[in-house]
C-alpha positions in Angstrom: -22.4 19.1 -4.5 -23.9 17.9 -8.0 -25.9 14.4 -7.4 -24.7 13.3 -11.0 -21.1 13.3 -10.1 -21.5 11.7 -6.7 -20.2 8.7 -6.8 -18.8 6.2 -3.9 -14.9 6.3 -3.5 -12.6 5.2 -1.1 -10.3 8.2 -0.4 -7.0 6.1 0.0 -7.3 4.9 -3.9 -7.0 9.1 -4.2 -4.4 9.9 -2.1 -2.3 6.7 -3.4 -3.4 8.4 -7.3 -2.4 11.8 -6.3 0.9 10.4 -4.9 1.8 8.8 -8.5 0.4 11.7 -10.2 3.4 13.7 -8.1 5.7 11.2 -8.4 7.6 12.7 -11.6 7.6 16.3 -10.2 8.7 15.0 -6.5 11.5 13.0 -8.1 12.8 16.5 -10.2 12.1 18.7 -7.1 13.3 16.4 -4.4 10.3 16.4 -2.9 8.8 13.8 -0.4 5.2 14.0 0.0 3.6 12.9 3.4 0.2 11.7 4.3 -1.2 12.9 7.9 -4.7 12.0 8.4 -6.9 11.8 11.4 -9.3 9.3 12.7 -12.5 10.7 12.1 -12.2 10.7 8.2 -13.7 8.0 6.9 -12.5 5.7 4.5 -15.1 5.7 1.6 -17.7 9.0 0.7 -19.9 10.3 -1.8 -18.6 12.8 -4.1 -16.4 13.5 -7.1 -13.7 12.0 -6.9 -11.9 12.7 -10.2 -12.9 16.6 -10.1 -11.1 16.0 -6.0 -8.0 14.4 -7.2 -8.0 17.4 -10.2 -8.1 19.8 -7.3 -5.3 18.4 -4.9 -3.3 17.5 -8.2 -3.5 21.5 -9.2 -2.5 22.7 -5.5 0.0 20.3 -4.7 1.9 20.7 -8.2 2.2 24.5 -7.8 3.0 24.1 -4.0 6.3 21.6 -5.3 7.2 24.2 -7.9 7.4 27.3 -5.7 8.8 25.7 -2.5 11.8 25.1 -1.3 10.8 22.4 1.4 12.3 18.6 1.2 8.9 17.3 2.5 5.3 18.8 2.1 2.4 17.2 4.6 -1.2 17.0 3.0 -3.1 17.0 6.3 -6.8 15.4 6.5 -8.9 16.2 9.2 -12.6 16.3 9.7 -15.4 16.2 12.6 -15.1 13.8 14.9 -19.0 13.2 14.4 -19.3 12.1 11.1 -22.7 11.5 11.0 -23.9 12.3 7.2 -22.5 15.2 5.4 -19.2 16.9 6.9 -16.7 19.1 5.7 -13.1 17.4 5.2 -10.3 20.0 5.6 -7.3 19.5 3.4 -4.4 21.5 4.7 -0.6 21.9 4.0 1.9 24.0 6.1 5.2 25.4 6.2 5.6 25.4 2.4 7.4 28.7 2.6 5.7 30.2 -0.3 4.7 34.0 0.8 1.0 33.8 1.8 0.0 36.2 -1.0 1.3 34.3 -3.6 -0.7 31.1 -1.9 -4.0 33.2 -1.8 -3.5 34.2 -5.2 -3.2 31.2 -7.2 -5.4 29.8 -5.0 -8.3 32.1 -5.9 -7.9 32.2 -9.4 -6.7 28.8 -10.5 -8.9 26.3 -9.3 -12.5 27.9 -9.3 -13.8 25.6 -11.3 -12.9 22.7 -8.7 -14.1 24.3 -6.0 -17.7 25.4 -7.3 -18.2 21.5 -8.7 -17.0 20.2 -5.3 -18.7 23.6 -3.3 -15.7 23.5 -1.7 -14.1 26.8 0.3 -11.0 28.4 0.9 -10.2 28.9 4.5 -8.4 31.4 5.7 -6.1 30.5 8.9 -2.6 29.7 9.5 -2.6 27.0 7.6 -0.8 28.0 4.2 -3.1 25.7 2.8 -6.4 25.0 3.7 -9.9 23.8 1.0 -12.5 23.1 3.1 -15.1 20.2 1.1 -18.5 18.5 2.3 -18.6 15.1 1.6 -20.9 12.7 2.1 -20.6 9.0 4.7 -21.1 6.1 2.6 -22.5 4.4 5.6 -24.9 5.9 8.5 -23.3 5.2 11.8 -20.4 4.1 10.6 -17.2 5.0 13.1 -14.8 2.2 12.8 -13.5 2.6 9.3 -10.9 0.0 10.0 -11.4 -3.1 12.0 -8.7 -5.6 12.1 -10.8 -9.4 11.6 -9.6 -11.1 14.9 -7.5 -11.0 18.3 -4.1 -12.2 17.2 -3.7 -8.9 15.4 -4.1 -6.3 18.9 -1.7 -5.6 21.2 1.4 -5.4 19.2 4.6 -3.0 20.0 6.0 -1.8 17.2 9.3 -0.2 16.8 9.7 2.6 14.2 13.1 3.4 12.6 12.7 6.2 10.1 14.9 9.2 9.3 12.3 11.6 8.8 10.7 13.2 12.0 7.2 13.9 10.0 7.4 10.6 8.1 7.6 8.8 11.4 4.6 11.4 13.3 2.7 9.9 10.5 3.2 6.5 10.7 2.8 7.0 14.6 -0.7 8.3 14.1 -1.6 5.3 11.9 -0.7 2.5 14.2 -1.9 4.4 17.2 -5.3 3.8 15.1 -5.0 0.5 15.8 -4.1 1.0 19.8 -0.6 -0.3 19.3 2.6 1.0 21.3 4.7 2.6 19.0 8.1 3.4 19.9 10.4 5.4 17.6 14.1 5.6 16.3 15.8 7.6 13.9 19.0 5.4 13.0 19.3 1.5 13.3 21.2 0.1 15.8 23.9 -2.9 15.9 23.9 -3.9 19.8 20.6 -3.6 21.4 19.4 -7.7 20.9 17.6 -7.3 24.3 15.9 -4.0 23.2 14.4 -5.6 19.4 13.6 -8.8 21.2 11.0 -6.9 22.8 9.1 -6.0 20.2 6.6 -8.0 17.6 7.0 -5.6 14.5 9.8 -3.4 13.2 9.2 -0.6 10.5 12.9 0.6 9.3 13.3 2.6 6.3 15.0 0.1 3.5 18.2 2.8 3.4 18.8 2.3 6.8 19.2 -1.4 7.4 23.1 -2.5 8.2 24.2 -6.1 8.2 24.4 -6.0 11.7 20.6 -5.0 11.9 19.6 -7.4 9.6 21.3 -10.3 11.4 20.2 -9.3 15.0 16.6 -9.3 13.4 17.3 -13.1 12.0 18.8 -13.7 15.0 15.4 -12.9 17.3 13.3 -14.8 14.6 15.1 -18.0 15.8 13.4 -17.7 19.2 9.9 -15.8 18.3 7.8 -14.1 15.8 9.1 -10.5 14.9 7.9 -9.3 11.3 10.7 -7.0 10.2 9.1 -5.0 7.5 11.3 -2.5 5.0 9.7 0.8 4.4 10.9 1.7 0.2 10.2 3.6 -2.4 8.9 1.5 -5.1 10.8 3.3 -8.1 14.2 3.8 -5.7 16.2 1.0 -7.3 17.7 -0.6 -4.5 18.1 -4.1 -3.7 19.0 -4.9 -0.6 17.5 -8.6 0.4 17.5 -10.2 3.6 15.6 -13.3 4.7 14.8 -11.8 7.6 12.6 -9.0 5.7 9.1 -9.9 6.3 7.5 -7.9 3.3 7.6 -4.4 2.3 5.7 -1.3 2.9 5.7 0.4 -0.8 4.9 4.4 0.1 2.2 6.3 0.1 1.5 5.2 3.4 -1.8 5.5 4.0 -4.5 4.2 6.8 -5.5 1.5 4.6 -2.1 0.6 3.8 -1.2 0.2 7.6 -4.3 -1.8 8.1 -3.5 -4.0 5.2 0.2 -4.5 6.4 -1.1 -5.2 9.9 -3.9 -8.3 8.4 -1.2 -9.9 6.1 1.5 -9.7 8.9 -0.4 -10.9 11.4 -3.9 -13.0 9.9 -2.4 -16.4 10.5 0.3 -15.7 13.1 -0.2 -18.5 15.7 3.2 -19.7 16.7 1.7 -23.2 17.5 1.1 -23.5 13.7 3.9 -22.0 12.0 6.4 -24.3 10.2 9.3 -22.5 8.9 11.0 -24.3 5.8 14.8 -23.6 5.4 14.4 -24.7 1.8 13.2 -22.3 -1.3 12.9 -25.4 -3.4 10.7 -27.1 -1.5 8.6 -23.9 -0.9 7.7 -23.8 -4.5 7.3 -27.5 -4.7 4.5 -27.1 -2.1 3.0 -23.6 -3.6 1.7 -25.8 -6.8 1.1 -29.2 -5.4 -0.9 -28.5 -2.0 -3.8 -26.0 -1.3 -1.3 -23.8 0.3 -0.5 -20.6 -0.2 3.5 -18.4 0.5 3.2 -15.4 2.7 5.4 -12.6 2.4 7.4 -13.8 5.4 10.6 -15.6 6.3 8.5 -19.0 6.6 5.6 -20.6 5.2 2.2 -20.5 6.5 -0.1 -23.0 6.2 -3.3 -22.1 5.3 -4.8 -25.7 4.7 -8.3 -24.1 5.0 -8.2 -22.2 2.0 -8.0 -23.7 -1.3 -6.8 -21.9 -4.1 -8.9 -20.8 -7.0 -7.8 -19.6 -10.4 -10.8 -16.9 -10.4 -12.2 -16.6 -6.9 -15.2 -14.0 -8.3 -16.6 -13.5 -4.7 -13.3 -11.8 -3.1 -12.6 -10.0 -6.3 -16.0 -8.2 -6.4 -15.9 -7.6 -2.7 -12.0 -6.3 -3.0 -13.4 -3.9 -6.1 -16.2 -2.7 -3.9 -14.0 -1.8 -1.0 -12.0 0.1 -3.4 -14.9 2.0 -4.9 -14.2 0.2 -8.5 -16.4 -1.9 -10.8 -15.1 -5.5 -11.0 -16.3 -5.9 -14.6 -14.0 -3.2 -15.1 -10.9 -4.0 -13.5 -11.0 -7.6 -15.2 -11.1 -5.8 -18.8 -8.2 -4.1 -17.4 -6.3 -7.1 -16.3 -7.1 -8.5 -20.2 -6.1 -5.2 -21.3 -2.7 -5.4 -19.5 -1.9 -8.9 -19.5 -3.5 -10.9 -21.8 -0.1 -11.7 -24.0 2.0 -10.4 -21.1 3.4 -14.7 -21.5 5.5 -13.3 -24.5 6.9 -10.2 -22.7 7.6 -12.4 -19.2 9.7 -15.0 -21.3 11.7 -12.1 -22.8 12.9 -10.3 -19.8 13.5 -13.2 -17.8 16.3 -14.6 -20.7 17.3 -11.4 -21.0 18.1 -11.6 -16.7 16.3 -7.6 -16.8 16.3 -8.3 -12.8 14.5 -4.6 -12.2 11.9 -5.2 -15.4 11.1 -8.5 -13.6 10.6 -7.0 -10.2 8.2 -4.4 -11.5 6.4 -6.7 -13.7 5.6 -8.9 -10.4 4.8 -6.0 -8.6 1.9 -5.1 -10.9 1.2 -8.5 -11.2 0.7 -9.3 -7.6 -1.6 -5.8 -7.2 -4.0 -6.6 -10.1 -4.2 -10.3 -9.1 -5.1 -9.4 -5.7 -8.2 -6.9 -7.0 -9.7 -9.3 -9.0 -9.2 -12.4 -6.5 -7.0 -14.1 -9.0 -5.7 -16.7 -6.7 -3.3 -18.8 -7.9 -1.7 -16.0 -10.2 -1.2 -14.2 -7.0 0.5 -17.1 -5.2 2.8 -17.3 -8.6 3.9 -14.0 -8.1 4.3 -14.3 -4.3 6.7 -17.4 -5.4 8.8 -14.8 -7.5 8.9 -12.5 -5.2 10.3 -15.2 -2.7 13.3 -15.9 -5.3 14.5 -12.7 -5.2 14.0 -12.4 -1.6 16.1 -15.3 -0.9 18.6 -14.7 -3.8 17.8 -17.5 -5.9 17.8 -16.1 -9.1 18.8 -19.3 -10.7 15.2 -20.8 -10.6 13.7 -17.9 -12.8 14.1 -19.7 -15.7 11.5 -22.0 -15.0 9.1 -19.8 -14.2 7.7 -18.4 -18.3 6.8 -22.0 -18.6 4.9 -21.7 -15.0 3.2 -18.2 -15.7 2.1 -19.0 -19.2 -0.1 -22.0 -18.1 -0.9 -19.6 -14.8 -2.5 -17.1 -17.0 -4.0 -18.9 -20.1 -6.3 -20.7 -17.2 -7.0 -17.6 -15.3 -7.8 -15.5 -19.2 -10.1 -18.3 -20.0 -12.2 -18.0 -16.8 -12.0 -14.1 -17.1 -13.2 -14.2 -20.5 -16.0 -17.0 -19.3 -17.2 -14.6 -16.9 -17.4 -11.7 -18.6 -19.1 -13.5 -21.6 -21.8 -14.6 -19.3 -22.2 -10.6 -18.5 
C-alpha cells in the first residue's frame, strides 16, 4: 500500500457511502443491500479509503446489474488477531451470476483498484471475494466498541424483521454487545406477557399494526421498553406512534448499533425519568432550561449538561472518530446552511411535510458532527412534532431556527476566522 494515500478512516463512514452511492441502482433493481461484519474488523485503519469505496462501488454495481437476487450480503471478515497490518476479506455470495462471468469482470475491470490498494482476488466459494491489507489505527486495540457505563449491558432485545439475512445481521451486531437477542418475523397483537419481557424492540417500520403499537404504549406505562422502528430513510412512509422510541435509518452498521444502544440507553435510570404528557410544555422547557429532548416517548433530564450553541470540543472529537477534519465539516455546514433560514420558512408555509422531514434529518446529522448543540436540540424538537402529530406548532418554528442558526453561523465563522 502507497504511504501518500494512507490516510485514517473509519470503515462505517464507507460502508454507509457505498450504501448511498447504491441507493439509486437498489431502488431500480429492487435490490436490498445487507451489511454482515465480524468482530475482529476494526472500526478505523490506515489506507485509501476513496480508491476502497471506488472498488466496492465498481463490484457491487455490476453484481446489482447482472443478478437476479432481492438482497446481496457484503460480508467483512478479518483475523481475529489484529495486531498491525491484516488482510480484510470482502465477500459476497449467492449472487447467481455464472462464476466465469464474476472472474471475468473481476480481472479486467478493477486492476487499477487493486494494484493501489495491493489487494487480491481470492479464489473460493465465495462468488466474491478481494482480499486487502490494512493497517490498525491503534496498537492493541481489540474493543472497537465500548458502550460508556453499566446501565447499557444486559439488555434483551426482541427482533421483528421480515428478512431472515437482515435479521442474522442485526443478530451478529447486538450479540457484539453480549445482549440476548431473540427474533420474530411478523408482529404480533396478543403476546403483552411475552414484549413485557423484554427492554428493546427492533421491528421493521412496515410491520407495526395498531395493535403492536398499543401493546408497546401499553408496557411503557409500567417500565422502560424503547421500541425502535427500523426504515428506510427515502421509503416515504409515515406511520407515527408515541410509543416509537427513535428510528434506526438503514445501513445498519456496527457503529450504528452502538450508537442506537448509547442514545437509547445513556440516561436510562428509571428513578430519574419524568415523562411529560404535554408537547407544549416539552418545547417550553427545550429553550428555557439546560435540558435537552431525547428521541424517546418522555423527557430526559440531563440537568448536568448545559447546552452550547458551538460546543468545539465534542465536534472535533465527533470529526476525529469519524476520520474527518472538523475545519472541514464546519465549511460544509456554512456551505449547506448558511441561508438555509430562507428555504425553512418556505417549505414550512407551503406545509411540504416530507421536504421538512428531510431537511431536519440532515439538520440533526450535521449538527451532531460539529457539536452544534442547541441546533441539534431544535431539530430534536421538530422531530418530536411530527412524532406526536402536532403539526400545528410548525409555524413557529422559521422564527425559532433563524435566530438558532444566525447564533450558531456567527460562532462558526468566529472560529474558523481565528484558524
Amino acid at each position: 500500500m502507497k504511504d501518500s494515500s494512507a490516510q485514517h478512516f473509519d470503515i462505517n463512514k464507507v460502508l454507509t457511502d457505498l450504501f448511498m452511492a447504491l441507493k439509486p441502482l437498489s431502488k431500480e433493481k429492487d435490490i436490498e443491500l445487507i451489511y454482515e461484519m465480524d468482530t475482529h474488523v476494526p472500526k478505523k485503519l490506515r489506507g485509501d479509503s476513496k480508491v476502497l469505496l471506488t472498488l466496492l462501488t465498481n463490484i457491487l454495481t455490476f453484481v446489482f446489474k447482472n443478478s437476479d437476487e432481492k438482497e446481496i450480503i457484503l460480508f467483512l471478515s478479518a483475523p481475529e488477531d489484529f495486531v498491525y497490518e491484516e488482510n480484510i476479506s470482502f465477500m459476497i455470495e449467492h449472487t447467481n451470476i455464472g462464476k466465469e462471468k464474476i472472474l471475468a469482470f473481476l480481472e479486467t475491470e478493477l486492476g487499477k483498484e487493486l494494484i493501489a490498494l495491493d489487494g487480491k482476488i481470492i479464489s473460493d466459494k465465495s462468488d466474491v471475494h478481494i482480499s486487502i491489507p490494512f493497517t490498525i489505527e491503534e496498537l492493541g486495540f481489540r474493543r472497537h466498541y465500548r458502550l460508556p457505563n453499566n446501565a447499557m449491558l444486559n439488555k434483551k432485545v426482541l427482533l421483528v424483521v421480515e428478512s431472515r439475512n437482515e435479521s442474522l445481521s442485526l443478530v451478529h451486531m447486538f450479540d457484539y454487545f453480549a445482549y440476548t437477542i431473540d427474533n420474530r418475523y411478523k408482529a404480533f397483537d396478543d403476546e403483552l406477557e411475552i414484549l413485557a419481557k423484554y427492554d428493546l424492540v427492533l421491528i421493521e417500520e412496515k410491520l407495526v399494526t395498531e395493535a403492536f403499537a398499543s401493546m408497546v404504549a401499553h408496557i411503557q406505562e409500567i417500565k422502560s421498553l424503547k421500541c425502535v422502528l427500523l426504515d428506510d430513510l427515502h421509503n416515504g412512509t409515515n406511520r407515527r406512534s408515541n410509543a416509537v422510541s427513535t428510528h434506526l435509518i438503514k445501513p445498519v452498521t456496527q457503529e450504528s448499533i452502538f450508537e442506537l444502544i448509547v442514545s437509547l440507553f445513556e440516561y436510562d435510570d428509571n428513578k430519574i425519568i419524568h415523562k411529560k404528557s404535554s408537547l407544549e410544555k416539552l418545547v417550553q422547557m427545550q429553550h428555557t432550561t439546560p435540558t435537552t429532548i431525547s428521541k424517546s416517548t418522555g423527557i430526559e433530564e440531563k440537568t448536568k449538561h448545559t447546552v452550547t450553541v458551538l460546543n468545539i470540543e465534542i465536534g472535533m472529537k465527533n470529526t476525529e472518530e469519524k476520520g474527518l477534519i472538523y475545519v472541514k465539516e464546519l465549511a460544509k455546514f456554512l456551505h449547506t446552511f448558511e441561508r438555509s433560514d430562507f428555504h425553512f420558512r418556505k417549505i414550512v408555509k407551503n406545509k411540504a411535510m416530507n421536504q421538512i422531514k428531510d431537511f431536519c434529518v440532515d439538520l440533526e446529522k450535521q449538527s451532531k458532527v460539529i457539536g452544534a448543540e442547541s441546533m441539534l436540540g431544535l431539530s430534536n424538537a421538530i422531530s418530536l412534532i411530527f412524532m406526536y402529530d402536532k403539526l400545528d406548532m410548525l409555524e413557529i418554528y422559521p422564527g425559532k431556527y433563524h435566530i438558532e442558526l444566525t447564533k450558531l453561523i456567527d460562532e462558526i465563522k468566529k472560529y474558523l476566522h481565528k484558524k
